[in-house]
C-alpha positions in Angstrom: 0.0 0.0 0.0 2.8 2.1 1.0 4.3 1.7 -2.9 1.1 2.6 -4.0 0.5 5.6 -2.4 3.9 6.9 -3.3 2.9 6.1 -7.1 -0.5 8.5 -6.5 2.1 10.9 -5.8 1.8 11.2 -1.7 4.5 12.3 -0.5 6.0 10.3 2.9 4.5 12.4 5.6 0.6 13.0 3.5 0.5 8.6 3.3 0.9 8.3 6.8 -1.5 10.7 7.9 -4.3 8.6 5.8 -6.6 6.5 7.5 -7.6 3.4 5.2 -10.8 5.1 4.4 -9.3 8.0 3.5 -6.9 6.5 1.5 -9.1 4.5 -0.6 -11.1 7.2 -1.0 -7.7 9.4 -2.4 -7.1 6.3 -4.4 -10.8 6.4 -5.8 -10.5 10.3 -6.9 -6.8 9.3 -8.9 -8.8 6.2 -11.2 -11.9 8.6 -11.3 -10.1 11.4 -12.6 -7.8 9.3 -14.9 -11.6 7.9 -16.4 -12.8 11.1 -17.2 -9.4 12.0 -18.9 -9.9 8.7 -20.5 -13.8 9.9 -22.0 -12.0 12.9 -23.3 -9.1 11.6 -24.8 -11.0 8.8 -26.6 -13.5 10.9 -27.6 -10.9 12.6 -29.5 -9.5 9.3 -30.9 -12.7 8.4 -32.0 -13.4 11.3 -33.9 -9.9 11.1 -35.7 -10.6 8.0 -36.7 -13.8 8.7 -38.2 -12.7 11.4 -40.1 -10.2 9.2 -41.8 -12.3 6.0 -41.8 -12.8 4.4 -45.3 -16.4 3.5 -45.3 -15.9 0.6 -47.7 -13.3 -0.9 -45.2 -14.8 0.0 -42.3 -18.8 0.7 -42.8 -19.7 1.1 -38.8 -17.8 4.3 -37.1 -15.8 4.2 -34.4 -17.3 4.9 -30.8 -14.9 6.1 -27.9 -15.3 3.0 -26.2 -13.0 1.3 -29.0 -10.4 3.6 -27.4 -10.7 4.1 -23.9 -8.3 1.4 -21.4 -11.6 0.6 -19.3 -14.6 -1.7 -20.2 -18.1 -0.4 -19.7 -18.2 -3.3 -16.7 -15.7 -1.7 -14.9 -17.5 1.0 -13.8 -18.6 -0.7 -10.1 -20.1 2.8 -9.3 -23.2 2.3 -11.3 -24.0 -1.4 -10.5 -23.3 -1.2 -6.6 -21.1 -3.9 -6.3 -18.6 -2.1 -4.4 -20.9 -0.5 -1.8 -19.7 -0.5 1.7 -22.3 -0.6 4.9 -22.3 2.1 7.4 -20.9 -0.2 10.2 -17.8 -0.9 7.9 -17.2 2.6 7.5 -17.2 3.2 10.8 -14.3 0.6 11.5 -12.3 1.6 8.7 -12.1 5.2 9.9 -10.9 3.9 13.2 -7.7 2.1 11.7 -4.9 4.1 11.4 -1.8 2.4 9.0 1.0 4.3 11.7 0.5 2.9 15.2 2.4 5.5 16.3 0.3 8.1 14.4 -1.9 9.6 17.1 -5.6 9.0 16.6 -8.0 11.3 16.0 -10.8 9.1 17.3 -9.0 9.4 21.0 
């Protein structure tokens, strides 16, 4: 985890000061943000390619999603798959990943 926040760009002392639920919620924001970057950029594609698309070749355009890294399944936001209860939310925003962090709970 510690990796991983490092590759989001925390630096040493911002990581530590995470809970878990506030670092999966940081982490959330980052593949959020990189999607809609995504829409954008293979919006543009898309549109690139269509305007140089030989019909005889190719007779159905090109969407976005023939572009974009993610699948229309990934998005867990819209089925629900990923939700978490209130009691779980709770317990995660008790954990601290420093021990010797002091909590803000006590």
């Amino acid at each position: 985890m510690y990796r991983h926040g490092l590759a989001l760009g925390l630096r040493p002392h911002e990581f530590w000061s995470f809970t878990f639920f506030e670092f999966f919620a940081f982490n959330k924001g980052v593949i959020d943000r990189d999607r809609m970057m995504w829409n954008h950029t293979s919006s543009v594609m898309a549109l690139m390619a269509n305007a140089n698309r030989d019909p005889k070749r190719r007779p159905t355009p090109f969407e976005p999603s023939d572009f974009t890294p993610y699948r229309d399944d990934d998005d867990t936001t819209t089925t629900g798959s990923n939700e978490v209860t209130e009691e779980q939310k709770n317990l995660i925003a008790q954990w601290r990943v420093n021990p010797s962090f002091p909590s803000s709970s006590g």
